[in-house]
N, C-alpha and C positions, 0 to 999 in steps of 0.2 A: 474622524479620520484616524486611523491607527500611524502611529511613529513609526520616520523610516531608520532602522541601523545601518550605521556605517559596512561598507560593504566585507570590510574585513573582521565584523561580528557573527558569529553563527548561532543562532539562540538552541540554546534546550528545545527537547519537544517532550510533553507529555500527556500521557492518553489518562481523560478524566474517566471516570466510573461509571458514566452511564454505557450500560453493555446493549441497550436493546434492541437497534438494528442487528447487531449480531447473532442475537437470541431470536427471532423473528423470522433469520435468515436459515436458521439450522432445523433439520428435520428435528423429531424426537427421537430416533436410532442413535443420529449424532451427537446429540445431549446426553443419550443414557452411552454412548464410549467414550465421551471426555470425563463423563465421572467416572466408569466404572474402569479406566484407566488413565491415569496421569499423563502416560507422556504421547497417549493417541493423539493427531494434528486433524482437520480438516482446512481445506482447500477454501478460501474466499478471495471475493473482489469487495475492496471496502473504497468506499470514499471518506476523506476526513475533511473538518469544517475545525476552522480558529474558531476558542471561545474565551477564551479568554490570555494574557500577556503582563510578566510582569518584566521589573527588575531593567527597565528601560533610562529612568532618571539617570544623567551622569555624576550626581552627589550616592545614588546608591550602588553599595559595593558586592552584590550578587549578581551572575551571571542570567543574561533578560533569557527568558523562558517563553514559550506559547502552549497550552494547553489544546489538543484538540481532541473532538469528539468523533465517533464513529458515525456517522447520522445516513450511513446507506450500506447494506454488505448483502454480497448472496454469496450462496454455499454450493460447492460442484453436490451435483447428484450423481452419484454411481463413476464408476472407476475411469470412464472416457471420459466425462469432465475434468475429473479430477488432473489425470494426464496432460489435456488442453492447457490447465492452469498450471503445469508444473512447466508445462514448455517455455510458454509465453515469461513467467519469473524468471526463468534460465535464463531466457532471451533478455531480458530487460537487466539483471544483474547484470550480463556479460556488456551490455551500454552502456549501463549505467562504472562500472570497474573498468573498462577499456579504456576509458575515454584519454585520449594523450600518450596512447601507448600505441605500439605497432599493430596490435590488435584491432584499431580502431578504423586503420584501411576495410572498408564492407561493413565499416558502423551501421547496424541497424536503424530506420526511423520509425518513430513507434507505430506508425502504417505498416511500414514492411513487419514488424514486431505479431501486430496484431494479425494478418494477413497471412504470415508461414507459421503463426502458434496455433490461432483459431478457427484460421482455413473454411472450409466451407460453410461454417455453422454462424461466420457476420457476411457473408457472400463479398460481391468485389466494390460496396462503397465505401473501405476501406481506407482510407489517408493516413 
């Protein structure tokens, strides 16, 4: 069973090396324009998995960390996906930064999030 931190701890997070749900998820178009230009982006949905946690002991004096890994991503295909996924980040950034601000009156929940980002294409078993 993993150690719980006190709630007024926030650990590091960092993302290990293995890239290959990522790599898996990208066309090869995609691949050859993140090489053949640096600051090109593509659009994913990733999931991450804990793998590993340090820096937990109250005798050690580094700030505790969680390592996670990519272990699911898909990539928008073509410029309407891509769109879709820019909305829904919007939507989720402005939830996720509102929160306890006046902004927060017609807070999104991630139903409604997903449901006016992605609209017809997860139909209405949305929550």
């Amino acid at each position: 069973m993993m150690p719980r931190l006190p709630k007024d701890q926030i650990p590091e997070v960092k993302l290990d090396g293995f890239g290959g749900a990522i790599e898996e998820s990208l066309t090869r178009n995609q691949r050859r324009e993140l090489f053949e230009n640096p600051d090109s982006t593509v659009m994913v949905i990733a999931e991450l998995t804990a793998k590993q946690y340090t820096g937990n002991a109250t005798s050690e004096d580094k700030k505790p960390s969680v390592k996670v890994r990519v272990t699911f991503a898909e990539a928008a295909r073509g410029a309407e996906m891509e769109n879709v996924l820019r909305d829904v980040q919007q939507r989720m950034y402005k939830a996720r930064t509102s929160e306890g601000t006046f902004d927060e009156v017609g807070h999104e929940t991630a139903g409604s999030v997903l449901r006016h980002g992605v609209g017809l294409h997860l139909g209405s078993d949305v929550d």
